[in-house]
C-alpha positions in Angstrom: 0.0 0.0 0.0 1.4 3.6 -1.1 2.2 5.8 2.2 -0.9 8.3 3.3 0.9 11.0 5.4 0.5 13.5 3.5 -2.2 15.8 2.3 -2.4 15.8 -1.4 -4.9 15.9 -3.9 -7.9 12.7 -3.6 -8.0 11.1 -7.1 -10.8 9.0 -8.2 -10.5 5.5 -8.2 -10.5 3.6 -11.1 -12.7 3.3 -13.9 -12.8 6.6 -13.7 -14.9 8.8 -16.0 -13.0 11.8 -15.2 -9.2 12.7 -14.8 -7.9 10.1 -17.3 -4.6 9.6 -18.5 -4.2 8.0 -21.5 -1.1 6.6 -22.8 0.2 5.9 -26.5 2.3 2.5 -27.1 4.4 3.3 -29.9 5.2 -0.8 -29.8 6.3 -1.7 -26.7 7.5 -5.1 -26.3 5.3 -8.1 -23.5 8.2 -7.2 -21.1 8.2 -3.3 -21.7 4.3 -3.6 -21.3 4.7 -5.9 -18.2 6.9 -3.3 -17.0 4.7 -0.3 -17.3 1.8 -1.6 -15.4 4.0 -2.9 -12.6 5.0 1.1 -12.2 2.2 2.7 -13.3 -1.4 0.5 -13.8 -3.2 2.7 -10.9 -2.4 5.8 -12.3 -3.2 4.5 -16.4 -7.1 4.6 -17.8 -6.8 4.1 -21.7 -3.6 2.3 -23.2 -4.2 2.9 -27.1 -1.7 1.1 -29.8 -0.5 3.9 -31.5 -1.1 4.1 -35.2 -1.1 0.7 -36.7 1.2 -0.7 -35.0 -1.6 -3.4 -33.0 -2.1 -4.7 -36.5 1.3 -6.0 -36.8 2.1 -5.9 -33.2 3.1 -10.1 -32.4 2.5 -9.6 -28.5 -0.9 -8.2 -29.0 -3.1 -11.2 -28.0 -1.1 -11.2 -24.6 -0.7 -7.7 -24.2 -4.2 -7.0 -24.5 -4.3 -9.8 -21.7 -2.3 -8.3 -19.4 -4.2 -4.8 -20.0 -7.8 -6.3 -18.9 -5.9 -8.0 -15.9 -4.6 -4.2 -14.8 -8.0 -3.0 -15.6 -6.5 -0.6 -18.4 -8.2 -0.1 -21.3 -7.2 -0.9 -25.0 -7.6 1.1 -27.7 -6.9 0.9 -31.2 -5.1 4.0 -32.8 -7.4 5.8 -35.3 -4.9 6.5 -37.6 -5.3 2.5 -38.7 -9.0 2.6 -38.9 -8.9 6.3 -40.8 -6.9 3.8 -43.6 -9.0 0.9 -43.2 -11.9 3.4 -43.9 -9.9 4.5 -47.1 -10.0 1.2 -48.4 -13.6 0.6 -48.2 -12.6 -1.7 -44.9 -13.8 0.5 -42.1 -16.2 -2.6 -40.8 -13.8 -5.1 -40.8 -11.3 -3.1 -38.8 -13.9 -2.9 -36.4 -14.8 -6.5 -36.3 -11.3 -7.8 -36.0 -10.4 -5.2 -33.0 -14.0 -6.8 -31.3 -12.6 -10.1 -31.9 -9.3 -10.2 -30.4 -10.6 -7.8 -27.4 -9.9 -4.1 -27.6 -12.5 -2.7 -25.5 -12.1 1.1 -27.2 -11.5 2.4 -30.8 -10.4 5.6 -31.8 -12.6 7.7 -34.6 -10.5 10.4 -35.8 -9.5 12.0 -40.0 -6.4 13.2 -38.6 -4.7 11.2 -42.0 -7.4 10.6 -44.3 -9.5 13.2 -46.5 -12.9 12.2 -44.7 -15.7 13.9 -44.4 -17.7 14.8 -40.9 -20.7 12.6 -41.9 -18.4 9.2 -42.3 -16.7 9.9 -39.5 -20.0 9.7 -37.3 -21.6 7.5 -39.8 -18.3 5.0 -37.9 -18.9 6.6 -34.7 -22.2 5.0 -34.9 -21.3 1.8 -36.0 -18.8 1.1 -33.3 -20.6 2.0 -30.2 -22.8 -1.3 -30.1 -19.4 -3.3 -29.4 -17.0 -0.2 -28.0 -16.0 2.8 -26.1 -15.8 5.4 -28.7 -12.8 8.2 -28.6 -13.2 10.6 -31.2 -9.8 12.5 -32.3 -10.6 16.4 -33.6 -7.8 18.5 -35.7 -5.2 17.4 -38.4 -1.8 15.9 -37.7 -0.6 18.6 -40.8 0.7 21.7 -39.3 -1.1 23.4 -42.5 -4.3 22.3 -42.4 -5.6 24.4 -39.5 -9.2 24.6 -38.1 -10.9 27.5 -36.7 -12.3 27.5 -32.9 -15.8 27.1 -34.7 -15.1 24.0 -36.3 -13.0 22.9 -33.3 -16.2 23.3 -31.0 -18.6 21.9 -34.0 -16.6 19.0 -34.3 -16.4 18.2 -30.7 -19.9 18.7 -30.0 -20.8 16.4 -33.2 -18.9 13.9 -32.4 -20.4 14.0 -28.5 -24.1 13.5 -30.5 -23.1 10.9 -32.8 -22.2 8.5 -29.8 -18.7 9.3 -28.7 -17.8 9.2 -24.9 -14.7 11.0 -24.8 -13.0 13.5 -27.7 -9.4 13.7 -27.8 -8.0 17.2 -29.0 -4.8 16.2 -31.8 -1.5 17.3 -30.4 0.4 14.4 -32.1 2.9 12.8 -30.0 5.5 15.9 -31.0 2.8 18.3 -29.0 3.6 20.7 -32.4 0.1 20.8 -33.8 -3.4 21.4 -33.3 -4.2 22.1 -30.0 -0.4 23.7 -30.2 1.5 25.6 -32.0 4.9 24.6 -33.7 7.1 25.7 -30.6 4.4 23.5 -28.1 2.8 26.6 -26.9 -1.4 26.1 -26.2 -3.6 27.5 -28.1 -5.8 28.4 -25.4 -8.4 29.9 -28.2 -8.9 26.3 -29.2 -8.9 24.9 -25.6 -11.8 27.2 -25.0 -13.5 26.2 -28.5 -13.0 22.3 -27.8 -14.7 22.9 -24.1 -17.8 24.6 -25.5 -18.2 21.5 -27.5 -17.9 19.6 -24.6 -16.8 19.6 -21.3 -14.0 18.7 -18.9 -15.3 15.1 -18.3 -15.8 14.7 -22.2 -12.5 16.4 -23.4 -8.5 14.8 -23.5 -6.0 17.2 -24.4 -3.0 15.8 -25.9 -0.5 17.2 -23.6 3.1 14.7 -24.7 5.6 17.3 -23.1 5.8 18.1 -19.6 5.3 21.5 -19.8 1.6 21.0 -21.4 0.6 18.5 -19.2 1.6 21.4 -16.2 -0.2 23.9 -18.5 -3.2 21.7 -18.0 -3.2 20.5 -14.5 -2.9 24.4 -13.4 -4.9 25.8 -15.4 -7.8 23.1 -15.0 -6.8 21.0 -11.6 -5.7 17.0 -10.8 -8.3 16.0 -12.1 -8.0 16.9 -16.2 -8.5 14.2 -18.9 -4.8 14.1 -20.4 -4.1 11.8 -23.7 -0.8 10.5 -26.0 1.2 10.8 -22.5 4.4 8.3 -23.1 4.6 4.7 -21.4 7.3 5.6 -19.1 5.6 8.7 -17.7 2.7 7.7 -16.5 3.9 7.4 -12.8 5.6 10.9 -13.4 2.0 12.7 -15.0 0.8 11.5 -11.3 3.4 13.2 -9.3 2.4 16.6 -11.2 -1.4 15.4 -10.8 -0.7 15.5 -7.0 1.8 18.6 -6.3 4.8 15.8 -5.9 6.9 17.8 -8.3 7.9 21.6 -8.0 6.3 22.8 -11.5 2.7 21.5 -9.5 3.3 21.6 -5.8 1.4 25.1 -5.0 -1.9 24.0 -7.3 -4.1 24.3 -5.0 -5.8 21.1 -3.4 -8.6 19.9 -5.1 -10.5 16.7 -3.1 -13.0 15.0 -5.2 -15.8 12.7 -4.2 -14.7 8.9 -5.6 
């Protein structure tokens, strides 16, 4: 049991619905993966296989295993069902994640020229057999989408069935949500939360200085996504004021 003497922000328990950290696996070996959860599986929500890697990943059958015995859940990058959708092959993406056990799937058009109605036309189809995490903004630092769009997007994507929308940051944290030297874009931080909400929203935050952007500007408790494997037990030390760039956020108890 972890030590309780001091007086430090009350997470929720896990599954938590709020306060999520979400972690990319850029393909991690059984071992690595084994060695992740032995650090970090308290402080880890959603554990998505980053691009396509799960679709040549050889560990995946026991990886995804040893994620449903940490109670960590799996997700398949949307990057590989965005070209699955390009091929006309969208619904047997999704039938082949059901069948060897990803609990989530990730909607996004981050890659592929898609338009808004396909993408919740798939948001639709998968949330009879998934948890549904939508992806809004382009992974091309050129293609660039006004707050409108930002907050239509979100908000669509909320309606067509999603539970939670993750705002692009790519794992460089150098578009989207950011600009090319990591700075926020607090316009579109704004826009993305009038689409939805703090429970609904995950910001890509990869860099330590984003995810300390987030935690003070929103509390503990913010949904944070692409995080890398081996900081998950360090994201919680800034969740809780255990590290100097969070240890004067002010303490915020929540009700489990």
């Amino acid at each position: 049991m972890p030590p309780t003497f001091l007086d430090l922000p009350v997470r929720r328990p896990k599954p938590r619905l709020s306060g999520l950290t979400h972690v990319l696996d850029k393909g991690a070996s059984l071992v690595g993966t084994e060695s992740v959860l032995a650090t970090a599986a308290p402080h880890i929500d959603i554990w998505k296989f980053g691009w396509g890697t799960a679709y040549l990943d050889p560990a995946l059958p026991a990886k995804l295993a040893l994620l449903a015995s940490a109670a960590v859940r799996a997700c398949v990058g949307g990057t590989l069902l965005e070209i699955a959708w390009s091929q006309g092959k969208a619904l047997e993406c999704l039938a082949w994640a059901h069948d060897v056990g990803f609990d989530c799937v990730e909607v996004s058009r981050g890659v592929a020229t898609m338009p808004l109605a396909d993408k919740h036309e798939l948001i639709r189809a998968a949330t009879d057999r998934f948890v549904v995490l939508s992806e809004v903004g382009s992974k091309d630092p050129h293609e660039v989408l006004t707050p409108d769009q930002w907050t239509a997007e979100v908000a669509g994507d909320l309606e067509a069935g999603a539970q939670w929308v993750i705002t692009e940051g790519r794992e460089s944290g150098t578009v989207g949500l950011y600009r090319a030297d990591g700075s926020v874009r607090e316009d579109l931080v704004a826009a993305a939360l009038t689409g939805g909400s703090l429970d609904t929203v995950l910001f890509e935050a990869p860099r330590k200085d984003q995810q300390v952007w987030f935690i003070r500007e929103f509390g503990p408790e913010v949904n944070l996504a692409n995080i890398a494997l081996d900081d998950g037990l360090a994201l919680e030390t800034l969740r809780r004021g255990l590290r100097a760039d969070t240890c004067d956020v002010t303490r915020v108890v929540v009700s489990a």
